[in-house]
C-alpha positions in Angstrom: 114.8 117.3 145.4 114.1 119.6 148.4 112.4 118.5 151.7 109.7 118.1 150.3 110.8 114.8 148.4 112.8 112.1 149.5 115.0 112.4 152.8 114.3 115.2 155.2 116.7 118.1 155.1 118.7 119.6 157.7 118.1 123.1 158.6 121.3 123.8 157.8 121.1 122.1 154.3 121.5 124.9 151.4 121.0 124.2 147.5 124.1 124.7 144.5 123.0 128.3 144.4 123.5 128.9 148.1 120.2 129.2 149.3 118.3 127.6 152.1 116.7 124.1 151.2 113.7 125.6 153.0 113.1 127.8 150.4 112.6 124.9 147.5 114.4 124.1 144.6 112.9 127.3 142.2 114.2 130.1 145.2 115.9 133.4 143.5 116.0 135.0 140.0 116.1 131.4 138.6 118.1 130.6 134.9 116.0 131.3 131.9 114.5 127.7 130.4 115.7 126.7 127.2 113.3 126.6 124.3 114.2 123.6 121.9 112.2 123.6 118.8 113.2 120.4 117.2 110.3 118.7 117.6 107.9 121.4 116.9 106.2 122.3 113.5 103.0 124.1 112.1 100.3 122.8 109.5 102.5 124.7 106.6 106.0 122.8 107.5 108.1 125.8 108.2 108.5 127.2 112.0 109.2 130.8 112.0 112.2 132.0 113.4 110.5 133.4 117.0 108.5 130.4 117.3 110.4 129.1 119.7 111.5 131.8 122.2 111.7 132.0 126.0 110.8 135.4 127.6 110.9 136.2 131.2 107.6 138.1 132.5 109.0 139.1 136.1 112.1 138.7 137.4 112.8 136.2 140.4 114.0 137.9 143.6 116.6 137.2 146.5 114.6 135.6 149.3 114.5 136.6 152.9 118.0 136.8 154.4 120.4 138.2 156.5 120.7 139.6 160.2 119.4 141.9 162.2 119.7 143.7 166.2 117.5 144.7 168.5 118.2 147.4 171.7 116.2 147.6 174.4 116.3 151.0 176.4 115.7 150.5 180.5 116.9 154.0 181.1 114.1 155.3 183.4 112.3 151.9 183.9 111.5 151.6 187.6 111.8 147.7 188.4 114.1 146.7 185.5 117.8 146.5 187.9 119.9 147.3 184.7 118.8 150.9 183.7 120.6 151.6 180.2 120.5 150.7 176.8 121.2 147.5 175.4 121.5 146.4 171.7 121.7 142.4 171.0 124.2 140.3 169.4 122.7 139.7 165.7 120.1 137.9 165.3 119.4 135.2 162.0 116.2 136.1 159.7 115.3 133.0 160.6 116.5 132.4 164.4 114.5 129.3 166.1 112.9 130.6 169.3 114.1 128.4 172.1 117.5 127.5 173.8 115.7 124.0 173.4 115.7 124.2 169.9 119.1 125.1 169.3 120.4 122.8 171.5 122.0 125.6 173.6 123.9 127.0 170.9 123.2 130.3 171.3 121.3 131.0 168.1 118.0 131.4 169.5 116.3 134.7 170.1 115.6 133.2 173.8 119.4 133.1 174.0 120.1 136.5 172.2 117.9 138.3 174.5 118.9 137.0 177.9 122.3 137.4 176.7 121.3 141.1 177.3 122.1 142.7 180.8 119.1 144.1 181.0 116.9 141.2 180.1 116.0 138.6 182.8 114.3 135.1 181.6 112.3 135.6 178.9 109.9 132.8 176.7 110.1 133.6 172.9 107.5 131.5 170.3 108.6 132.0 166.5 105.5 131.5 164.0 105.2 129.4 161.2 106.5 130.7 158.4 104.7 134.2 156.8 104.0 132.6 152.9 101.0 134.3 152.9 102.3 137.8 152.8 105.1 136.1 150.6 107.8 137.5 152.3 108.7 134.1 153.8 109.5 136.2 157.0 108.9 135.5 161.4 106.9 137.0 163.8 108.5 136.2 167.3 106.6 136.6 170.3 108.9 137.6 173.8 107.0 137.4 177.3 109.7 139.2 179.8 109.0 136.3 182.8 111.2 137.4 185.4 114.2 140.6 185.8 117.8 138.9 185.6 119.6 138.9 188.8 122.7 140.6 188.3 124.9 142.6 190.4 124.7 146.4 190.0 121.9 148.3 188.7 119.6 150.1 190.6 118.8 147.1 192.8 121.9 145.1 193.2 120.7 142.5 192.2 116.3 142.6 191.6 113.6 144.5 193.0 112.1 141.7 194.7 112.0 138.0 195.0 109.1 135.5 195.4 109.6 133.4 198.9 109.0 130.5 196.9 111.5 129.6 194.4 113.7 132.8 195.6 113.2 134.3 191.8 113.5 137.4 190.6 109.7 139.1 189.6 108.5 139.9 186.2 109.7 143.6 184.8 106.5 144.4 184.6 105.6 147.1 181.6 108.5 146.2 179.6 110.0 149.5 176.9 109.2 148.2 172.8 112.3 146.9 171.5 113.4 149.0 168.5 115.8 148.6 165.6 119.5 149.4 165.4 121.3 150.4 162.4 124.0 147.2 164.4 126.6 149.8 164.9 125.4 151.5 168.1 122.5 151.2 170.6 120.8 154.1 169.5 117.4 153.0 168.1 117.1 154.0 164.2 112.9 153.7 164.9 110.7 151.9 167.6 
């Protein structure tokens, strides 16, 4: 049974096929069901020979998978210190939001993203899960809080700090990220 039955499943848990429990038992283009007619008869006594047969109407498909990169270009920004552009480690189709909930493991797309040079503190919220659309998929949401203080860059370190906490400010109007093709930072669309 999956998660929905019975114990609770890791998020790491995967079926016999492979796939994520989080998808449910039935996930994929599933094996055809077996028709057995020995049971089964008609008012005259004799079952034809196709009436028992199993057709498939529409084939089952992969589910949502796989990895993908993001770059960030800070070439002309005016407050961003690092001025260039950046492309991310991969990130999981399915990568949880927070540092918190990874446990620090460096699979969140909070992680990911400040793991950029050119990408300060950032808070990332993930959605539920997009069944609606039924392409099982994640809309993450990134709010750029503060410019990372690094060495280099335009500003040696960050524009400015607050006189508070001695933090770097926020970036202000931050460039769209925009897909890579992973081999290069050039952007393959916006």
């Amino acid at each position: 049974p999956g998660n929905w039955v019975g114990e609770a499943v890791e998020y790491t848990d995967t079926w016999d096929s492979g796939y994520s429990k989080s998808w449910g038992k039935n996930v994929g283009n599933v094996k055809m069901m077996a028709c057995v007619d020995g049971g089964l008869f008609t008012s005259n006594g004799q079952m034809p020979s196709d009436g028992c047969k199993v057709e498939e109407e529409t084939p089952g498909t992969e589910p949502l998978g796989g990895r993908f990169k993001v770059s960030l270009d800070t070439t002309g920004h005016l407050v961003i210190n690092k001025r260039a552009g950046y492309t991310s480690e991969w990130i999981g189709h399915n990568a949880l939001a927070t540092a918190a909930d990874t446990d620090g493991d460096g699979t969140s797309m909070e992680e990911i993203l400040e793991a950029m040079p050119n990408i300060g503190d950032v808070e990332v919220t993930r959605s539920a899960v997009n069944l609606g659309a039924n392409n099982g998929g994640y809309t993450w949401t990134v709010t750029f809080m503060r410019d990372a203080d690094e060495s280099g860059g335009q500003w040696g370190g960050c524009q400015q700090k607050d006189d508070v906490d001695n933090l770097c400010n926020s970036p202000g109007d931050v460039p769209t990220f925009c897909k890579t093709n992973g081999q290069s930072d050039d952007c393959s669309e916006p």
